[in-house]
TIVO-2410 file (N, C-alpha, C; in nm, 3 decimals):
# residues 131
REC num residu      c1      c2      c3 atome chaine
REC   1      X  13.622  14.025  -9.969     N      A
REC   1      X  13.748  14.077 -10.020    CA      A
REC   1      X  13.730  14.119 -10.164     C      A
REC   2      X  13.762  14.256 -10.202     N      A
REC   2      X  13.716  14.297 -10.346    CA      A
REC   2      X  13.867  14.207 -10.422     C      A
REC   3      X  13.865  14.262 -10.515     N      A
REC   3      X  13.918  14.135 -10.644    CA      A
REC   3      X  14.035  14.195 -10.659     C      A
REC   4      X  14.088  14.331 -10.657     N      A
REC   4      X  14.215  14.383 -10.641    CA      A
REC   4      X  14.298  14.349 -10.525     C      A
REC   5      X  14.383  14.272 -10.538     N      A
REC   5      X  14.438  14.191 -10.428    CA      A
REC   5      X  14.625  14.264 -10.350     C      A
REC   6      X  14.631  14.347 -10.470     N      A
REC   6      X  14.778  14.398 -10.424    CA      A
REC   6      X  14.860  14.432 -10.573     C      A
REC   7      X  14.965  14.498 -10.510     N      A
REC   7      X  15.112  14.533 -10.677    CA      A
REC   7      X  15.148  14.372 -10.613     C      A
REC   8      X  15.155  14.372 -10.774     N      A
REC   8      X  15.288  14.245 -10.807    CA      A
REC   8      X  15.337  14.282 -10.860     C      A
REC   9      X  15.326  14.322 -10.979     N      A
REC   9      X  15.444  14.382 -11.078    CA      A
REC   9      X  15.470  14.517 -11.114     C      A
REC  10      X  15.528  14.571 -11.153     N      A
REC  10      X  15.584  14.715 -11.241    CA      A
REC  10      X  15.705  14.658 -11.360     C      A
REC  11      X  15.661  14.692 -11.473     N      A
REC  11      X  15.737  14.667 -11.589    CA      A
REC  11      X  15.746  14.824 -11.627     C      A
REC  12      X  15.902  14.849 -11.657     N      A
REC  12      X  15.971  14.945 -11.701    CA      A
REC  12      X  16.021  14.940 -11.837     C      A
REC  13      X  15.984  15.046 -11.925     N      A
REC  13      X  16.007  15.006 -12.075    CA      A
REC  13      X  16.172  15.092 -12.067     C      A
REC  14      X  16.281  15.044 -12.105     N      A
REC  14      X  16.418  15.077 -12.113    CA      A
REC  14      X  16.450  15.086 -12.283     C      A
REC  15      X  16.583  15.140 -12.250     N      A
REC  15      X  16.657  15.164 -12.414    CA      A
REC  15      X  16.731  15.088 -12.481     C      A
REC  16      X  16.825  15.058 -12.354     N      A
REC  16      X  16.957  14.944 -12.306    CA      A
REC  16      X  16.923  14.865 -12.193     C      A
REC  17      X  16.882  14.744 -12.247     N      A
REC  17      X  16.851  14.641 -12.064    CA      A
REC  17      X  16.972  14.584 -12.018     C      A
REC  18      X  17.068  14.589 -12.114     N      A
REC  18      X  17.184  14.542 -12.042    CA      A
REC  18      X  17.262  14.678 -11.927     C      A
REC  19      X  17.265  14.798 -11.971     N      A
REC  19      X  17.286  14.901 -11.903    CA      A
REC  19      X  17.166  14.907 -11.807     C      A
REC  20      X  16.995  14.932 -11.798     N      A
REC  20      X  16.916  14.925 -11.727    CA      A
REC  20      X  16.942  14.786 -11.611     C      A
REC  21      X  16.992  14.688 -11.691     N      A
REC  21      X  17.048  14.553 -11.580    CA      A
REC  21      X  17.132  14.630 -11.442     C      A
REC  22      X  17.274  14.739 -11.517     N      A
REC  22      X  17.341  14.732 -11.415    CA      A
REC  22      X  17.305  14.830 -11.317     C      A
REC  23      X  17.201  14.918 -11.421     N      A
REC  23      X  17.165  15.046 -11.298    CA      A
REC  23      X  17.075  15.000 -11.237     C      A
REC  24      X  16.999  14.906 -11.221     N      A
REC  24      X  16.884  14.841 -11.154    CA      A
REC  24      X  16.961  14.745 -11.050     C      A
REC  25      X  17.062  14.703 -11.074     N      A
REC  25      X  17.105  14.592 -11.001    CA      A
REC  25      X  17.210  14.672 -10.857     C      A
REC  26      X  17.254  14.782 -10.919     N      A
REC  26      X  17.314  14.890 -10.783    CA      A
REC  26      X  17.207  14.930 -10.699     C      A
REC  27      X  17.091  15.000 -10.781     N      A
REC  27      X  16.979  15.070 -10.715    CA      A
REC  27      X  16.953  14.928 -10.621     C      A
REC  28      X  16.889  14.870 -10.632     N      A
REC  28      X  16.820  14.800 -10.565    CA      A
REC  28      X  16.961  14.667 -10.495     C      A
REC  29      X  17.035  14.696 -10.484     N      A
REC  29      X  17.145  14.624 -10.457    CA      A
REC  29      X  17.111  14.462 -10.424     C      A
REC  30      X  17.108  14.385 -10.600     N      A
REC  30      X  17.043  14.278 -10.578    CA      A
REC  30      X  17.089  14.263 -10.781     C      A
REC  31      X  17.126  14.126 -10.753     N      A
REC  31      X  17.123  14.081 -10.922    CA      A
REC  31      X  16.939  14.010 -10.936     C      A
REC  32      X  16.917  14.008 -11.091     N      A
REC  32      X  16.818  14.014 -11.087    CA      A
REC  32      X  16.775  13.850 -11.069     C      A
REC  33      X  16.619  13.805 -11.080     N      A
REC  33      X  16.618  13.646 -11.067    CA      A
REC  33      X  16.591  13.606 -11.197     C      A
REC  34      X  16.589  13.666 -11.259     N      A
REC  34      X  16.554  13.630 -11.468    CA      A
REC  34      X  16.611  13.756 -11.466     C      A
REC  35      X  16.697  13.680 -11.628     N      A
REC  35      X  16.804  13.787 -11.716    CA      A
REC  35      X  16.803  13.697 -11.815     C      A
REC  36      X  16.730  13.763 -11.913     N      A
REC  36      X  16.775  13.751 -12.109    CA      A
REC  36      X  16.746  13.871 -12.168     C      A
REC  37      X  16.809  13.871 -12.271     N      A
REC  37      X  16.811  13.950 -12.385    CA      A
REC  37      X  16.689  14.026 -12.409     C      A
REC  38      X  16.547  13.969 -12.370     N      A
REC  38      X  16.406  14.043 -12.349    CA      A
REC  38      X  16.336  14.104 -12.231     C      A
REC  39      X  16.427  14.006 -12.106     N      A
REC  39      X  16.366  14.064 -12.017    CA      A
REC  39      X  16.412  14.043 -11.895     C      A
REC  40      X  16.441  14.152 -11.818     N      A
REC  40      X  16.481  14.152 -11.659    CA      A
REC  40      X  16.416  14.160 -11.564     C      A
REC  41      X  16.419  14.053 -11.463     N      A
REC  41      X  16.300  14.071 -11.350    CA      A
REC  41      X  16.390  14.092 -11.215     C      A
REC  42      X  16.407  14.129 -11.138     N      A
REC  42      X  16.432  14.179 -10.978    CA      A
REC  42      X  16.281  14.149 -10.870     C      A
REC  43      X  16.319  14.079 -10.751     N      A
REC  43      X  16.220  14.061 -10.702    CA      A
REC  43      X  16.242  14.151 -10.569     C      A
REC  44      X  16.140  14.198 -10.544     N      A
REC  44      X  16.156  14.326 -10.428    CA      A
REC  44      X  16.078  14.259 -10.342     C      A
REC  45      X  16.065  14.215 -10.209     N      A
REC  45      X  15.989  14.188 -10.132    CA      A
REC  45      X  15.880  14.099 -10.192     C      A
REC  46      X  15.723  14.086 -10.189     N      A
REC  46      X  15.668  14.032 -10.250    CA      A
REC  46      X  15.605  14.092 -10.413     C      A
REC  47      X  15.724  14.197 -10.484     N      A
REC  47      X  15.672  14.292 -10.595    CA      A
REC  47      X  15.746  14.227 -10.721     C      A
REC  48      X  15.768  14.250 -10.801     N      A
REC  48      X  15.847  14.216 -10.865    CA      A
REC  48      X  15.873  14.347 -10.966     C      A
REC  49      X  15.987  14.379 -11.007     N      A
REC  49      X  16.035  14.490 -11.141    CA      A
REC  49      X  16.111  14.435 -11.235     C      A
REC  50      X  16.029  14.479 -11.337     N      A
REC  50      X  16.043  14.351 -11.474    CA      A
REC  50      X  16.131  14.531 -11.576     C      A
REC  51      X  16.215  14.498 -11.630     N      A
REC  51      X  16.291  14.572 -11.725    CA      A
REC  51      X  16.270  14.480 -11.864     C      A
REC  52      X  16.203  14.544 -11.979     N      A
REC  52      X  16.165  14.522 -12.080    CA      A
REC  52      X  16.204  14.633 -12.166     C      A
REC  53      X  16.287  14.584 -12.307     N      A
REC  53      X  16.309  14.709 -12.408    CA      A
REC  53      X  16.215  14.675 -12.479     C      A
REC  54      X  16.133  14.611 -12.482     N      A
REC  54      X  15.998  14.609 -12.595    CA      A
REC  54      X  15.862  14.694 -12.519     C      A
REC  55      X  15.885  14.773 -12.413     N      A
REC  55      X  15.766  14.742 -12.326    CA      A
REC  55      X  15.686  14.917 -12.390     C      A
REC  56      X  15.773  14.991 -12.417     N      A
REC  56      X  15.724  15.142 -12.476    CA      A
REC  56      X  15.820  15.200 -12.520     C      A
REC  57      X  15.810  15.276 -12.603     N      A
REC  57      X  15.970  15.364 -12.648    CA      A
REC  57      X  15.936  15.480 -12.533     C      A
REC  58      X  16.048  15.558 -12.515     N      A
REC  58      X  16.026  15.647 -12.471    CA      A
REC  58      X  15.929  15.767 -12.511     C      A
REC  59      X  15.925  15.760 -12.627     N      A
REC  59      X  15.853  15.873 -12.660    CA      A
REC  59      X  15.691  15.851 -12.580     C      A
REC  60      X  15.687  15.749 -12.629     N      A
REC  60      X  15.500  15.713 -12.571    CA      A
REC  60      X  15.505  15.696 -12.477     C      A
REC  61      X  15.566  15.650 -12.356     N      A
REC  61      X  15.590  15.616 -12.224    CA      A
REC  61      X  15.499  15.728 -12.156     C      A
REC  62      X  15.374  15.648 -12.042     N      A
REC  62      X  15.249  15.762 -12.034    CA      A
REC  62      X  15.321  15.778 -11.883     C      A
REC  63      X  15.316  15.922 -11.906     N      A
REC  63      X  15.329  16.020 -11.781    CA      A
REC  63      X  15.227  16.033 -11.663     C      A
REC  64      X  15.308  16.002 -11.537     N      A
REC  64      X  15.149  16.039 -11.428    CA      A
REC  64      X  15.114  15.848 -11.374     C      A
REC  65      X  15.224  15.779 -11.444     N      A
REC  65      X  15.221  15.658 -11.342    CA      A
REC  65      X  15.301  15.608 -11.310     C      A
REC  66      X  15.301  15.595 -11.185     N      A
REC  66      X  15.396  15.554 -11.042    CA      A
REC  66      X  15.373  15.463 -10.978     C      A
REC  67      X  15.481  15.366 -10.954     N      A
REC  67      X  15.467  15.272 -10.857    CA      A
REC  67      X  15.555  15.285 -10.708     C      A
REC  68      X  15.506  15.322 -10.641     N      A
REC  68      X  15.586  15.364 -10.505    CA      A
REC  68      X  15.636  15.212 -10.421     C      A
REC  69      X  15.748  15.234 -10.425     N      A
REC  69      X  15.832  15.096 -10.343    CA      A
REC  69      X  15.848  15.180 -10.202     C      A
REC  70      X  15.819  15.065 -10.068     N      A
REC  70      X  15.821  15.082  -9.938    CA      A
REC  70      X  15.985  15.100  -9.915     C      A
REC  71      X  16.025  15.187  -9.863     N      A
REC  71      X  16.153  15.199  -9.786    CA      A
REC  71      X  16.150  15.224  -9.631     C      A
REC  72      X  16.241  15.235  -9.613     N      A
REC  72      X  16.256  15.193  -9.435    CA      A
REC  72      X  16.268  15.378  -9.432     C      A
REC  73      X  16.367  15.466  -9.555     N      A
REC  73      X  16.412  15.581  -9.509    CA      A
REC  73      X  16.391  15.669  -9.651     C      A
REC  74      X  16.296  15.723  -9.658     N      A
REC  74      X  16.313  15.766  -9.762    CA      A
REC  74      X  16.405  15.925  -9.778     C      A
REC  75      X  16.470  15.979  -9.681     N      A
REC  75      X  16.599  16.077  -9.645    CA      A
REC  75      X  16.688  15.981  -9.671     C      A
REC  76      X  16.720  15.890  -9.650     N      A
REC  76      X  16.859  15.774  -9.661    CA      A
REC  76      X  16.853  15.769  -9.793     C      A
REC  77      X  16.744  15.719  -9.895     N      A
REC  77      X  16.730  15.680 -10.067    CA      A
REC  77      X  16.742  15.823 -10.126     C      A
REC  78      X  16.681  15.929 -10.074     N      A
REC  78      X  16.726  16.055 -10.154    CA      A
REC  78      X  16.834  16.078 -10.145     C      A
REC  79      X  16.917  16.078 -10.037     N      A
REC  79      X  17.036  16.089 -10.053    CA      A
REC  79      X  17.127  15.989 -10.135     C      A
REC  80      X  17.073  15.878 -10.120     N      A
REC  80      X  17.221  15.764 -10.179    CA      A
REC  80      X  17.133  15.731 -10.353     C      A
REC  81      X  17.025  15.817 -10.383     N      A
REC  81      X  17.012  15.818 -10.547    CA      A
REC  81      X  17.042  15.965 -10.566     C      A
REC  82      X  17.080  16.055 -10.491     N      A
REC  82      X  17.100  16.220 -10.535    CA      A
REC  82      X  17.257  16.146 -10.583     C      A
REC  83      X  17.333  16.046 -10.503     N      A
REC  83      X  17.488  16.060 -10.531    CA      A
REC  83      X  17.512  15.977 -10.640     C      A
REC  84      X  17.392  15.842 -10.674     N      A
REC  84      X  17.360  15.777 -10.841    CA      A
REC  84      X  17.363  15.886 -10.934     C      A
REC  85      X  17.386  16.005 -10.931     N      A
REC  85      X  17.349  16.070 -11.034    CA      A
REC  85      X  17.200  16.124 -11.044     C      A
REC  86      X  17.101  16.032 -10.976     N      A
REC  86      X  16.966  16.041 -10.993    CA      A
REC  86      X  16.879  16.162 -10.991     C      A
REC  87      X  16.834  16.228 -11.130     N      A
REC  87      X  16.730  16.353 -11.106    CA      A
REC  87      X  16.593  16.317 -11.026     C      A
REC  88      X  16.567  16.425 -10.935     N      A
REC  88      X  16.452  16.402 -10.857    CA      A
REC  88      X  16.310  16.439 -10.925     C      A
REC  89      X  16.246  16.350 -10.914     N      A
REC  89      X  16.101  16.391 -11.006    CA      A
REC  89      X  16.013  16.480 -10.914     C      A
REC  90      X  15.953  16.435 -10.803     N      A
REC  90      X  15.893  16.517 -10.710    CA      A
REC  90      X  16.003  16.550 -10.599     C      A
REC  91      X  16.016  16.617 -10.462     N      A
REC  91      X  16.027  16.657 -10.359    CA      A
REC  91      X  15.973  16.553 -10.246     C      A
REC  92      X  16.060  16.535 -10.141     N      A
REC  92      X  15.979  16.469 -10.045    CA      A
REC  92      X  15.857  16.549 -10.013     C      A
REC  93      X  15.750  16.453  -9.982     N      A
REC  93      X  15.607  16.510  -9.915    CA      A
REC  93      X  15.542  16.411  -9.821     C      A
REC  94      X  15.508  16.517  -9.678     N      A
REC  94      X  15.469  16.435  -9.596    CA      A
REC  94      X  15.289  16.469  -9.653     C      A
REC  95      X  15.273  16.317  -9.660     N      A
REC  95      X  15.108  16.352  -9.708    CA      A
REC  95      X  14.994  16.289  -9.617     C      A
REC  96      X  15.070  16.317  -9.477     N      A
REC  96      X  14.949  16.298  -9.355    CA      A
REC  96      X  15.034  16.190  -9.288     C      A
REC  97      X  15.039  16.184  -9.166     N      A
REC  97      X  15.036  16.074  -9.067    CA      A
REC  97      X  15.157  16.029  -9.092     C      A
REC  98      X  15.252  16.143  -9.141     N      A
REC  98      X  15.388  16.113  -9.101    CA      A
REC  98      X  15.449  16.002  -9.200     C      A
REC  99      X  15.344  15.995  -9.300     N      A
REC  99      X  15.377  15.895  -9.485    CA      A
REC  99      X  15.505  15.975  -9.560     C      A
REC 100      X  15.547  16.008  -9.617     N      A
REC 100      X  15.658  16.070  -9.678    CA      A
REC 100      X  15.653  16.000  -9.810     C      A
REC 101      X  15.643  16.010  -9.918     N      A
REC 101      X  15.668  16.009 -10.050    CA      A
REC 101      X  15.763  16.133 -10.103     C      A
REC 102      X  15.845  16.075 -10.259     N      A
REC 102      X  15.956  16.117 -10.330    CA      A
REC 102      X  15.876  16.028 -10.456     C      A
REC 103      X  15.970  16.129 -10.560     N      A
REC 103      X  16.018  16.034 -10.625    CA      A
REC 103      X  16.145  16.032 -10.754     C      A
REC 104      X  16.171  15.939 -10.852     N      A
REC 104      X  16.276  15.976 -10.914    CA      A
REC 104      X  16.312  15.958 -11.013     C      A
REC 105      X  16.389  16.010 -11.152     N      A
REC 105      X  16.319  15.963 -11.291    CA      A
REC 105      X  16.496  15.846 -11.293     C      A
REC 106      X  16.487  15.752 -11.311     N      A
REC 106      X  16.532  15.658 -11.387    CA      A
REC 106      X  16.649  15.724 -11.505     C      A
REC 107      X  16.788  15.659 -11.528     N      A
REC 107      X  16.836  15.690 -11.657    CA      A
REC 107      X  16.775  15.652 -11.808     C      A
REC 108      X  16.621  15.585 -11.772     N      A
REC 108      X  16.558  15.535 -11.881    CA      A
REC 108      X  16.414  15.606 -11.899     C      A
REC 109      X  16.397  15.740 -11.821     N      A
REC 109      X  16.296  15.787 -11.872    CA      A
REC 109      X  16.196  15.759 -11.748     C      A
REC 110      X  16.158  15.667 -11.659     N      A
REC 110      X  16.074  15.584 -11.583    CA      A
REC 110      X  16.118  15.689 -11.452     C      A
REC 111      X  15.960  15.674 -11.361     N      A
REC 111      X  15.956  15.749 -11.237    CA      A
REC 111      X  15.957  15.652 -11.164     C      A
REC 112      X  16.038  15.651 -11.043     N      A
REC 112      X  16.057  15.510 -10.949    CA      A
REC 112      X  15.990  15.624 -10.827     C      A
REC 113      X  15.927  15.563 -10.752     N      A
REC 113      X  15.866  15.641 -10.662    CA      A
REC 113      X  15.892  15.544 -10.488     C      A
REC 114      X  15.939  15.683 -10.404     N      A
REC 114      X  15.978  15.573 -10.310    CA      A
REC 114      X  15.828  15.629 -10.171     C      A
REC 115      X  15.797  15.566 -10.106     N      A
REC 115      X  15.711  15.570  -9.978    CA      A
REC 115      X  15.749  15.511  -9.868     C      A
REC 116      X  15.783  15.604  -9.733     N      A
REC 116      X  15.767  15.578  -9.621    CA      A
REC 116      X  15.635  15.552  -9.562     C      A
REC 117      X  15.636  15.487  -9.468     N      A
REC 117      X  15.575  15.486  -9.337    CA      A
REC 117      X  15.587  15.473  -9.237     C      A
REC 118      X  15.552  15.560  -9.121     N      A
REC 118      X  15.622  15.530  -8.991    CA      A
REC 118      X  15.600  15.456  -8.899     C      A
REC 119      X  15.483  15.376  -8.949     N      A
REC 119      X  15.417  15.284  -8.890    CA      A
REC 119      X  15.486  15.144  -8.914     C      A
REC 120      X  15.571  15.137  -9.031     N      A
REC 120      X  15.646  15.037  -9.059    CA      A
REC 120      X  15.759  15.045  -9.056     C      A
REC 121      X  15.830  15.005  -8.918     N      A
REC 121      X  16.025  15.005  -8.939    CA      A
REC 121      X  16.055  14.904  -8.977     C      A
REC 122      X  16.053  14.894  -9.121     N      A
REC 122      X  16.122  14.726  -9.153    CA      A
REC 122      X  16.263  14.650  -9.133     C      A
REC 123      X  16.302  14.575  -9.103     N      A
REC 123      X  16.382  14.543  -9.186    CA      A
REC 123      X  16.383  14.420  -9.252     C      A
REC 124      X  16.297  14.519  -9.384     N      A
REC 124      X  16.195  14.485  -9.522    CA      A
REC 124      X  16.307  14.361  -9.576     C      A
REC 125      X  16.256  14.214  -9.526     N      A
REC 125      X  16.305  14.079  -9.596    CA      A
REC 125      X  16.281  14.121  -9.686     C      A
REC 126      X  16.393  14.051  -9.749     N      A
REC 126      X  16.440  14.043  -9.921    CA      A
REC 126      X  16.510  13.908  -9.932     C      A
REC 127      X  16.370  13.844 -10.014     N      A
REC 127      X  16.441  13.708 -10.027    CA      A
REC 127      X  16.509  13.670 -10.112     C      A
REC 128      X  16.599  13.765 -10.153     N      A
REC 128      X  16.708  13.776 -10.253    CA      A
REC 128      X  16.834  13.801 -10.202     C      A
REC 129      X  16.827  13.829 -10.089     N      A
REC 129      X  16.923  13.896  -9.990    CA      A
REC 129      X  17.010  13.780  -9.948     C      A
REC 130      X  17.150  13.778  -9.905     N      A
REC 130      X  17.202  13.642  -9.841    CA      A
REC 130      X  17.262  13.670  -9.715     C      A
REC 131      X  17.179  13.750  -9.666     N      A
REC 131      X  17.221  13.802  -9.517    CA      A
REC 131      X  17.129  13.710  -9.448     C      A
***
């Protein structure tokens, strides 16, 4: 087994984490599991998305990296972040074998990137969830 084992994290550098709190907490329809004044974490399946205002200003924030979160629909998330307000960064693209990637810039500057697969119909536990 090589030594790269999987995503655990994605940390998002924000402006306002208390505003990034509430737009993160609709998007992903989930309050987060850590909240202070430095730092917000949301746990996605086994990933975690950490909201940090210390993490880059925008200006430096490096372009060209993406962390793609698994969705069940990625036509269902374009649509219900086109009606967030949400500008689209890329176009859906099927990039072989029926995969589908998007993605989408954040009110904080940040590309959230979503990925299908059709090989996976989840219904992607969220152990944050109280269903």
């Amino acid at each position: 087994m090589g030594q790269i084992l999987g995503l655990h994290k994605v940390v998002y550098g924000v402006t306002d984490i208390a505003e990034a709190k509430a737009w993160y907490s609709k998007l992903l329809e989930q309050e987060p599991f850590f909240d202070s004044d430095c730092y917000v974490g949301f746990r996605i399946g086994q990933c975690e998305l950490g909201l940090n205002p210390d993490a880059r200003s925008a200006i430096s924030r490096a372009d060209g990296v993406i962390a793609y979160w698994v969705v069940a629909s990625v036509a269902a998330q374009v649509e219900r972040l086109g009606a967030m307000g949400t500008r689209q960064h890329n176009d859906v693209v099927d990039v072989g074998e029926g995969v589908l990637m998007a993605s989408f810039l954040d009110p904080f500057g940040n590309i959230f990137g979503l990925i299908e697969y059709p090989q996976i119909r989840p219904e992607v536990s969220n152990p944050n969830s109280n269903q």
